[in-house]
PyMOL Python script that loads the backbone (N, CA, C, O; Angstrom):
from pymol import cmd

cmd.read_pdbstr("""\
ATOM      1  N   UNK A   1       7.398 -10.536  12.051  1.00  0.00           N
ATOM      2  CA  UNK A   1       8.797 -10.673  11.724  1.00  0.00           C
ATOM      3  C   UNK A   1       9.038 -10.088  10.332  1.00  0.00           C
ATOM      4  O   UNK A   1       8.250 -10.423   9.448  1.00  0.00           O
ATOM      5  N   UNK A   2      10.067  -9.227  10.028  1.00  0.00           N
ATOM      6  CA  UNK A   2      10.203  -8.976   9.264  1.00  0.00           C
ATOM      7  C   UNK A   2      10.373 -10.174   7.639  1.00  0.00           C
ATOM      8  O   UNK A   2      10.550 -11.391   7.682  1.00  0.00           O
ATOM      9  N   UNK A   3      10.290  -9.621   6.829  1.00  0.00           N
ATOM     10  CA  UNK A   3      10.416 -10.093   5.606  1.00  0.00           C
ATOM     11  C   UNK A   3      11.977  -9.905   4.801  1.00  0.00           C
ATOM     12  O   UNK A   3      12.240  -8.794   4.339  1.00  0.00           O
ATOM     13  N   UNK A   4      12.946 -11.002   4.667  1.00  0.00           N
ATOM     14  CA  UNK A   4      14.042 -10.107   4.305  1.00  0.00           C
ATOM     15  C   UNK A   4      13.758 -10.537   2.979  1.00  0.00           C
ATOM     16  O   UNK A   4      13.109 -11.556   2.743  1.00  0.00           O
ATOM     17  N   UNK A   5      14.441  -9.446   1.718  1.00  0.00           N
ATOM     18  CA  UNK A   5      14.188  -8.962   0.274  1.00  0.00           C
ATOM     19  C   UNK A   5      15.550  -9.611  -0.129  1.00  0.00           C
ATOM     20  O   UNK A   5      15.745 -10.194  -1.195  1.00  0.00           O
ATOM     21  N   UNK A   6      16.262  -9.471   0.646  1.00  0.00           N
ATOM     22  CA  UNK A   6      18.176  -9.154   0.148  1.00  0.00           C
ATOM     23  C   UNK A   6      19.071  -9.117   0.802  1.00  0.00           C
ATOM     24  O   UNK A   6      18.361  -9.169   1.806  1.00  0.00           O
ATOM     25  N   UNK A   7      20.181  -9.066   1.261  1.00  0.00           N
ATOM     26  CA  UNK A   7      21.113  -9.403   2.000  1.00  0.00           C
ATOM     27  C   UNK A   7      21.011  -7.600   3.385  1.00  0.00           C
ATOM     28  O   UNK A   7      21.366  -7.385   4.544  1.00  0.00           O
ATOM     29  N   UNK A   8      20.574  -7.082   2.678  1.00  0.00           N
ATOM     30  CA  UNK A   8      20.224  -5.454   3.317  1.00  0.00           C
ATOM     31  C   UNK A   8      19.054  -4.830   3.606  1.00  0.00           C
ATOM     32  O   UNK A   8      18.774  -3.832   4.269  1.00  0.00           O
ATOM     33  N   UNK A   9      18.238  -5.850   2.789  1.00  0.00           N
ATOM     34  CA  UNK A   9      16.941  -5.051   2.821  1.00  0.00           C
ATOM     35  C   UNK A   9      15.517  -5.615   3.507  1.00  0.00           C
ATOM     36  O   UNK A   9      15.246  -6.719   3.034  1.00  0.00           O
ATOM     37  N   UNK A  10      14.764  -5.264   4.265  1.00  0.00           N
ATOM     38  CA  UNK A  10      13.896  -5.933   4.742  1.00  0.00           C
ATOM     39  C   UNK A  10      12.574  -5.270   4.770  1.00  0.00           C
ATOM     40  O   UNK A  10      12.793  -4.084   5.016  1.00  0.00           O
ATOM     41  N   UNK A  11      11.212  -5.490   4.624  1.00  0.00           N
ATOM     42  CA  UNK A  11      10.192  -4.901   4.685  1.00  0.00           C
ATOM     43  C   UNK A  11       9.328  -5.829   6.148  1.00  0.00           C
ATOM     44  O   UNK A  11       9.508  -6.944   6.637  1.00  0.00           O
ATOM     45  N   UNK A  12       8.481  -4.823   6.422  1.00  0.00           N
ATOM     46  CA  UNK A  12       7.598  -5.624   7.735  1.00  0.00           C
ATOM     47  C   UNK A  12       5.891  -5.785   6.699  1.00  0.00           C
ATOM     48  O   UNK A  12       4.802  -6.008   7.229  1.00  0.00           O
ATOM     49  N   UNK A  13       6.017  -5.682   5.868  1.00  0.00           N
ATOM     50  CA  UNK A  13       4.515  -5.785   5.332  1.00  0.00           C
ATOM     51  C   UNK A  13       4.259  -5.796   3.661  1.00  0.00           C
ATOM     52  O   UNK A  13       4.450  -4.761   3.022  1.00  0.00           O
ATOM     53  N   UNK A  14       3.944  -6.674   3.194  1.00  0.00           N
ATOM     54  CA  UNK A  14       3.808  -6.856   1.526  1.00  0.00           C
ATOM     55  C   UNK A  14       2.342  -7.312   1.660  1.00  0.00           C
ATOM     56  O   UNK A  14       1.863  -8.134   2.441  1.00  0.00           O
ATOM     57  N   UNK A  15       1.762  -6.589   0.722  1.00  0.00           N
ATOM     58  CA  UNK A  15       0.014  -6.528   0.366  1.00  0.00           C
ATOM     59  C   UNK A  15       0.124  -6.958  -1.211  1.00  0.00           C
ATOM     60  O   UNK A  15       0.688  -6.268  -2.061  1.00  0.00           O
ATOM     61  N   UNK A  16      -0.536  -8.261  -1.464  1.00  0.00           N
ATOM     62  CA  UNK A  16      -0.786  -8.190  -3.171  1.00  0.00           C
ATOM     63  C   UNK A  16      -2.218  -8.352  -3.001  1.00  0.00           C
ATOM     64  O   UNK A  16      -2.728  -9.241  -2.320  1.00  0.00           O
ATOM     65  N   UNK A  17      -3.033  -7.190  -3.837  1.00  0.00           N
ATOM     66  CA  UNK A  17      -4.424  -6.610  -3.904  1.00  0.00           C
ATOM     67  C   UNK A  17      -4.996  -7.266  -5.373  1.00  0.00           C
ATOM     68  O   UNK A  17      -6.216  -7.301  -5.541  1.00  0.00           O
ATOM     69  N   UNK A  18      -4.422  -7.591  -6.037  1.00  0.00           N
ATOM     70  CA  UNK A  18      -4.821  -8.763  -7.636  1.00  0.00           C
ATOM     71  C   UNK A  18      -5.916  -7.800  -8.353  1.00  0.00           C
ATOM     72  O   UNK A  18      -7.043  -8.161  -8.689  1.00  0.00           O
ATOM     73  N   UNK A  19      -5.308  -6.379  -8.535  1.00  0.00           N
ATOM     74  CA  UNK A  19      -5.972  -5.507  -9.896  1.00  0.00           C
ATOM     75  C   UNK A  19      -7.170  -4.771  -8.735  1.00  0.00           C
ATOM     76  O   UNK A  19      -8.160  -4.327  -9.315  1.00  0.00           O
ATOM     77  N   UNK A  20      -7.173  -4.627  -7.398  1.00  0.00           N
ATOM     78  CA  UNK A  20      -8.289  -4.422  -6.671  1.00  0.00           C
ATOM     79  C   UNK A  20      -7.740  -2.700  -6.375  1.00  0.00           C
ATOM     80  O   UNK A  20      -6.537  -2.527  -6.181  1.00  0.00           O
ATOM     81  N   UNK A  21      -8.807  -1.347  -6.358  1.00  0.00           N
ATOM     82  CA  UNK A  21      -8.683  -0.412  -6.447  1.00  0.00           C
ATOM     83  C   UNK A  21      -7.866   0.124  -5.226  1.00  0.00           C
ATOM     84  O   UNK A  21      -8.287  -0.206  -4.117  1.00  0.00           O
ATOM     85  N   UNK A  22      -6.925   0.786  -5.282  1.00  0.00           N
ATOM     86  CA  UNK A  22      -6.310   0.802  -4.481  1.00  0.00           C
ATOM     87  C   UNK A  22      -6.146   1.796  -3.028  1.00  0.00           C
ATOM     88  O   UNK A  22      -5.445   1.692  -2.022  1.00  0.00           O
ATOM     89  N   UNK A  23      -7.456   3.066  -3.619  1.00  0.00           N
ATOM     90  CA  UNK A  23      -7.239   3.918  -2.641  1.00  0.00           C
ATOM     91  C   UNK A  23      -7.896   3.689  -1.690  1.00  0.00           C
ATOM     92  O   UNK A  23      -7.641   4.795  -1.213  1.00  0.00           O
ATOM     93  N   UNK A  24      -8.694   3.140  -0.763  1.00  0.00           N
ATOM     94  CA  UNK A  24      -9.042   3.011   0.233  1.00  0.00           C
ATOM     95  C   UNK A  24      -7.704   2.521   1.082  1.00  0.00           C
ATOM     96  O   UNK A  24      -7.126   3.179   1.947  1.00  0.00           O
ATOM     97  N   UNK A  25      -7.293   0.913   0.509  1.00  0.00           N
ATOM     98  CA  UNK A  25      -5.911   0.358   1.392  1.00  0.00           C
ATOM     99  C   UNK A  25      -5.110   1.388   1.576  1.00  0.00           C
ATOM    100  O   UNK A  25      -4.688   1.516   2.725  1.00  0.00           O
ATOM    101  N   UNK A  26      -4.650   2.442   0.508  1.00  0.00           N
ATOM    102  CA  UNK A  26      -3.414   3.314   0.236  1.00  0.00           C
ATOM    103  C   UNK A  26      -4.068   4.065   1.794  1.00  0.00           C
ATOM    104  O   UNK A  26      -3.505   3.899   2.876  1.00  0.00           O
ATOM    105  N   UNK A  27      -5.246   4.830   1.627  1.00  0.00           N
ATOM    106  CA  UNK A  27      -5.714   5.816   2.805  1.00  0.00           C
ATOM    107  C   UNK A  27      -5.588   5.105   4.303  1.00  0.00           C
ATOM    108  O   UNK A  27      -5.479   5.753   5.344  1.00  0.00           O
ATOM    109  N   UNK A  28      -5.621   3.813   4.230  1.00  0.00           N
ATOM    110  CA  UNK A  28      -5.915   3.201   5.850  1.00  0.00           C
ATOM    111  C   UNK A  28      -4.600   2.896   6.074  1.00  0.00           C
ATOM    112  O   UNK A  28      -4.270   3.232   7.211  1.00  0.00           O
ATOM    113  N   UNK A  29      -3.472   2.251   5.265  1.00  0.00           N
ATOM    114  CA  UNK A  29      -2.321   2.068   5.876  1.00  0.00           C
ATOM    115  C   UNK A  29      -1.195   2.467   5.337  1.00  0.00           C
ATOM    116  O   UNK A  29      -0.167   1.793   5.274  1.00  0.00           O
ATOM    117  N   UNK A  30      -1.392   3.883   4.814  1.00  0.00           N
ATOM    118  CA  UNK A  30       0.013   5.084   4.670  1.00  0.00           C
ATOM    119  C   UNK A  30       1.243   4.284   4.545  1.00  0.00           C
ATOM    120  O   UNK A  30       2.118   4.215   5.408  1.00  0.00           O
ATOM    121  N   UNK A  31       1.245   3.723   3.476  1.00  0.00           N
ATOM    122  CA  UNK A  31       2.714   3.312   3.372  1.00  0.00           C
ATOM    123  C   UNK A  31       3.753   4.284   2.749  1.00  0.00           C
ATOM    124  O   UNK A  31       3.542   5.325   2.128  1.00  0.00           O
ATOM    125  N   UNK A  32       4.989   3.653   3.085  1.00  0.00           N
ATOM    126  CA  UNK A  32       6.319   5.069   3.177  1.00  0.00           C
ATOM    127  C   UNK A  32       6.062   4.725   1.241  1.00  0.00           C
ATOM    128  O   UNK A  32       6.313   5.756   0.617  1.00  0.00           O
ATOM    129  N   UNK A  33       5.781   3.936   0.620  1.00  0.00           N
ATOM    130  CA  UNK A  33       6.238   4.000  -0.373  1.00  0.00           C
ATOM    131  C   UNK A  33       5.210   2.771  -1.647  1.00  0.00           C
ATOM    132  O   UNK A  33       4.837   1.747  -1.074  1.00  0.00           O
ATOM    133  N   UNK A  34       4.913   2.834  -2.760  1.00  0.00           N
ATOM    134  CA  UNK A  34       3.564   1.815  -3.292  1.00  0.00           C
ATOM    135  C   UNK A  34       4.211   1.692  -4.721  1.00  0.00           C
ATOM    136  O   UNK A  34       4.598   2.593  -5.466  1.00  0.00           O
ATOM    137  N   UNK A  35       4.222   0.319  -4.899  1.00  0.00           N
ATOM    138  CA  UNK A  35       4.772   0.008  -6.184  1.00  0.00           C
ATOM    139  C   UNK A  35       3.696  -0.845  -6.414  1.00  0.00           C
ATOM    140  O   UNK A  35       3.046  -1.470  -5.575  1.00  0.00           O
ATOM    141  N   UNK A  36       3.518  -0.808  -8.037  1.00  0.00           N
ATOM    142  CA  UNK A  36       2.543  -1.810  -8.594  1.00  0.00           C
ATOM    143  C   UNK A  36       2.568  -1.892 -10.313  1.00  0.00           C
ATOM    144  O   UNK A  36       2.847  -0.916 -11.010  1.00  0.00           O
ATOM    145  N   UNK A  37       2.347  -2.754 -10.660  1.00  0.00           N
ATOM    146  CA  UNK A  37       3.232  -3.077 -12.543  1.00  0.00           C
ATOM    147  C   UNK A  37       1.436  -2.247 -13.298  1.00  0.00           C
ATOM    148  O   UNK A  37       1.360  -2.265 -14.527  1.00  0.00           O
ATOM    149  N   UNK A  38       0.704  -1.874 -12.832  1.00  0.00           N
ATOM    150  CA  UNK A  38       0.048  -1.025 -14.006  1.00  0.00           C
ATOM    151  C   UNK A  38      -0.464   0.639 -13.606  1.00  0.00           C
ATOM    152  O   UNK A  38      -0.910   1.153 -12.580  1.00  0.00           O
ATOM    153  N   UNK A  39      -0.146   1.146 -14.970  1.00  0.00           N
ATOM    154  CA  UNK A  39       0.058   3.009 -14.338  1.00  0.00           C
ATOM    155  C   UNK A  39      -1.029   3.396 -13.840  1.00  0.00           C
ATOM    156  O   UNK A  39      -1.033   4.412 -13.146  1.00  0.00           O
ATOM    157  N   UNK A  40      -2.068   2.759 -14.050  1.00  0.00           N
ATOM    158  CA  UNK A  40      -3.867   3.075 -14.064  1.00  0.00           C
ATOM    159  C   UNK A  40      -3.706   2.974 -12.370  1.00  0.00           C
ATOM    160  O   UNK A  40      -4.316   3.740 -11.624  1.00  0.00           O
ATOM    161  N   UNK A  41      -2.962   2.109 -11.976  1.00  0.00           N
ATOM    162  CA  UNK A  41      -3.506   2.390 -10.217  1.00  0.00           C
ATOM    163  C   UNK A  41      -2.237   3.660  -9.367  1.00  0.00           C
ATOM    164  O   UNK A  41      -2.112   4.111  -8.229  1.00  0.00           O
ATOM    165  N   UNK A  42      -1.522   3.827 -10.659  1.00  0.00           N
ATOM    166  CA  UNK A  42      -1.153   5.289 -10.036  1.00  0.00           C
ATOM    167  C   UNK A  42      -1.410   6.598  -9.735  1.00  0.00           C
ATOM    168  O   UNK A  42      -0.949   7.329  -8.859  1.00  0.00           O
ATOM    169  N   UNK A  43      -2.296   6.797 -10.679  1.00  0.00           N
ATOM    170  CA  UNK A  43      -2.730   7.749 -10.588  1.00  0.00           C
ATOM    171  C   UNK A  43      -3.827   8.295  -9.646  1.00  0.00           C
ATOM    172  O   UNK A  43      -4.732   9.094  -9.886  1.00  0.00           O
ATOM    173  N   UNK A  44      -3.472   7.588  -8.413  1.00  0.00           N
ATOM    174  CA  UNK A  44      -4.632   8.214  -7.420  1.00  0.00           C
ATOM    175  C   UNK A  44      -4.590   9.317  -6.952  1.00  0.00           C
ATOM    176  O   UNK A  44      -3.622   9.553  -6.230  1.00  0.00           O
ATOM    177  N   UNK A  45      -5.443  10.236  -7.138  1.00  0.00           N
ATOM    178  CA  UNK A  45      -5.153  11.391  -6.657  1.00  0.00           C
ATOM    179  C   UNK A  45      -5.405  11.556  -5.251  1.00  0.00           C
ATOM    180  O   UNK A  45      -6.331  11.040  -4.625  1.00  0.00           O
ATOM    181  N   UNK A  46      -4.651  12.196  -4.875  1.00  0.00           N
ATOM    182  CA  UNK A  46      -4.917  12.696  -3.004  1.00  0.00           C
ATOM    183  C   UNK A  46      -4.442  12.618  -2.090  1.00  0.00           C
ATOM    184  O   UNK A  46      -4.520  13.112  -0.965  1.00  0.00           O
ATOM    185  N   UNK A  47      -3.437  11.369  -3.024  1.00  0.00           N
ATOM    186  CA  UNK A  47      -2.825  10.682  -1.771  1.00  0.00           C
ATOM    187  C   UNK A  47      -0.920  11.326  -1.714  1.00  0.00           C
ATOM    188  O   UNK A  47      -0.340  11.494  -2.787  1.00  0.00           O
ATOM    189  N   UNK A  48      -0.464  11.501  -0.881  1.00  0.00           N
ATOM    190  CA  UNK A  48       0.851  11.933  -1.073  1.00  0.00           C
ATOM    191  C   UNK A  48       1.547  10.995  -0.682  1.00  0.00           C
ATOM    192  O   UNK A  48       2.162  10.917   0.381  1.00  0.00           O
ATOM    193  N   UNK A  49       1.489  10.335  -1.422  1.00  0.00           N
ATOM    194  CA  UNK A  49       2.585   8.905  -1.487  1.00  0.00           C
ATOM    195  C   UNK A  49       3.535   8.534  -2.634  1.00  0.00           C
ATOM    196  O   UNK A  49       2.839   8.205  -3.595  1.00  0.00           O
ATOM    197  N   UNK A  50       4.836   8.453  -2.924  1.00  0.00           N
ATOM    198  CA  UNK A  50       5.547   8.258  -3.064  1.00  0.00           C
ATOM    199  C   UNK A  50       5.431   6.786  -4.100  1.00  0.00           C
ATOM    200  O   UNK A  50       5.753   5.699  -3.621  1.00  0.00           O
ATOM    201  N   UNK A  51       4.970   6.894  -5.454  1.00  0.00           N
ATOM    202  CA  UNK A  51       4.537   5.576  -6.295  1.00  0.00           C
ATOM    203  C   UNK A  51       5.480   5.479  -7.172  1.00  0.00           C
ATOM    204  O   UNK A  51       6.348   6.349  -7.251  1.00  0.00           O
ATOM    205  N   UNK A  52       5.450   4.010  -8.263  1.00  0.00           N
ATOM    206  CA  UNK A  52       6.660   3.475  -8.651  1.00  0.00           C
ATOM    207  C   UNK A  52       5.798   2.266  -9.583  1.00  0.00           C
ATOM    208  O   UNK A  52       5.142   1.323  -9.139  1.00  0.00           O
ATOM    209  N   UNK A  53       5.960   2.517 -10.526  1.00  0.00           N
ATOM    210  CA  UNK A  53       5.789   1.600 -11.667  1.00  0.00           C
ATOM    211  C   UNK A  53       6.573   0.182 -11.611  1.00  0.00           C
ATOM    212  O   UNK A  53       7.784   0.318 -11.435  1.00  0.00           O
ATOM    213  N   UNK A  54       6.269  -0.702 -11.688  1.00  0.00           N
ATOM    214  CA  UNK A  54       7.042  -1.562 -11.933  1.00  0.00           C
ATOM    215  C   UNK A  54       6.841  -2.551 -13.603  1.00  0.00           C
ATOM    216  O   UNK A  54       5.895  -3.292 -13.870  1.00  0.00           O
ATOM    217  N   UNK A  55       7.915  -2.277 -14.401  1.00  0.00           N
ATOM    218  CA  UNK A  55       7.354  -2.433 -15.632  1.00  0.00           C
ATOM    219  C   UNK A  55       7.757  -3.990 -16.236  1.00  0.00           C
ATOM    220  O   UNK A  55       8.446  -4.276 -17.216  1.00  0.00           O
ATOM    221  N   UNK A  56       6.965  -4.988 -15.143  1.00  0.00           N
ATOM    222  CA  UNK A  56       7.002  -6.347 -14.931  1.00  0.00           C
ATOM    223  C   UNK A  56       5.781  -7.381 -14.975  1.00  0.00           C
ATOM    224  O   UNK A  56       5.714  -7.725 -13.794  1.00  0.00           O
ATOM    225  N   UNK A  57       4.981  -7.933 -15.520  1.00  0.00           N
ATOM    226  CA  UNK A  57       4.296  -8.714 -14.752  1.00  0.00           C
ATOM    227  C   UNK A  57       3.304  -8.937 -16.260  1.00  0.00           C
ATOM    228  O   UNK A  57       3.634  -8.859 -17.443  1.00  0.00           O
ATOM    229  N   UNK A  58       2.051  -9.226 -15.642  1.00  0.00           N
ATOM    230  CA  UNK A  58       1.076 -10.113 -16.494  1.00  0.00           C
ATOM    231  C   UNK A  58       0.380  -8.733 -17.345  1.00  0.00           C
ATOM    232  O   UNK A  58       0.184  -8.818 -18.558  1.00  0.00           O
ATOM    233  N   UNK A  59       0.139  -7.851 -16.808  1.00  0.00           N
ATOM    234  CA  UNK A  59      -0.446  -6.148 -17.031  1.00  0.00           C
ATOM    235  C   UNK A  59       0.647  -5.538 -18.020  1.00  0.00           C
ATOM    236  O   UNK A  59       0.423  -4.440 -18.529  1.00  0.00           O
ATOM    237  N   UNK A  60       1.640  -6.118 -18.258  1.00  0.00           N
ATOM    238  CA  UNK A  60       3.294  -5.329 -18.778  1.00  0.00           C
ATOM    239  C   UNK A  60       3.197  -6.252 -20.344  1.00  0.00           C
ATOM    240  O   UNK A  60       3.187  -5.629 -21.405  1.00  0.00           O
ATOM    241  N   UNK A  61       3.134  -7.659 -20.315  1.00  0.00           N
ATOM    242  CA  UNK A  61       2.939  -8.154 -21.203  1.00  0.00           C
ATOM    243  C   UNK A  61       3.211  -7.794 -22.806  1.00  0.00           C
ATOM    244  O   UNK A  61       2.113  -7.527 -23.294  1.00  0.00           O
ATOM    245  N   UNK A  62       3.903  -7.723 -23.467  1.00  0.00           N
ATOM    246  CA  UNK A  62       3.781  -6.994 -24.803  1.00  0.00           C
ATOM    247  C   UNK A  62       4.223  -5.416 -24.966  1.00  0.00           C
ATOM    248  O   UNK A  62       4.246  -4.658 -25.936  1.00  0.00           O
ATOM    249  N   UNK A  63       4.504  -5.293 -23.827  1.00  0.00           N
ATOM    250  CA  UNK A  63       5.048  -3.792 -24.110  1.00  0.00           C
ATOM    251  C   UNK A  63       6.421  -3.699 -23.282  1.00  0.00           C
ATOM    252  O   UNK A  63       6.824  -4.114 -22.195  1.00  0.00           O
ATOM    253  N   UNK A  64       7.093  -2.710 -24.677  1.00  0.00           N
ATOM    254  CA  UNK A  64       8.671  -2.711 -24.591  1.00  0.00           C
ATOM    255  C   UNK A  64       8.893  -2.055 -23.442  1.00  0.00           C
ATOM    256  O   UNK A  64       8.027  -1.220 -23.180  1.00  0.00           O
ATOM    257  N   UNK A  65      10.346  -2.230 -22.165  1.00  0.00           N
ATOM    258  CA  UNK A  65      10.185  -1.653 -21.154  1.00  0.00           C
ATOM    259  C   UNK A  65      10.851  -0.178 -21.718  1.00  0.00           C
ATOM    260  O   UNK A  65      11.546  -0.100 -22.731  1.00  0.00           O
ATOM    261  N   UNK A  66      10.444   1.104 -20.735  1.00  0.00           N
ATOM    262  CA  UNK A  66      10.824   2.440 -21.610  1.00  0.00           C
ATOM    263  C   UNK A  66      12.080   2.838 -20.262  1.00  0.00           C
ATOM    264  O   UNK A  66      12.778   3.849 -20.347  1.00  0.00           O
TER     265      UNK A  66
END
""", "prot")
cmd.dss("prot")
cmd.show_as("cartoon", "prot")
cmd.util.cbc("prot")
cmd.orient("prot")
């Protein structure tokens, strides 16, 4: 069943991985789109996916949002 976010918005699948490397999951289940609050797991190369900082959380801590 879906997951609703918002009065519009709904996702069928939320993964929290707790700082765990991310490209294997990213390679096995191609998501349309990968957000995560530190830049270090963005930079995976290879993958053509569509990533998104989120400049929130325990990893964000102390630094001004830009």
């Amino acid at each position: 069943m879906p997951i609703k976010l918002s009065a519009d918005r709904h996702t069928n699948l939320i993964r929290f991985l707790g700082g765990m490397k991310k490209d294997c999951t990213l390679t096995v289940f191609k998501p349309h789109i990968f957000f995560d609050d530190q830049k270090s797991h963005l930079s995976t190369s290879g993958l053509d996916i569509p990533m998104v900082h989120i400049p929130f959380g325990i990893a964000n801590r102390g630094e001004p949002a830009k």
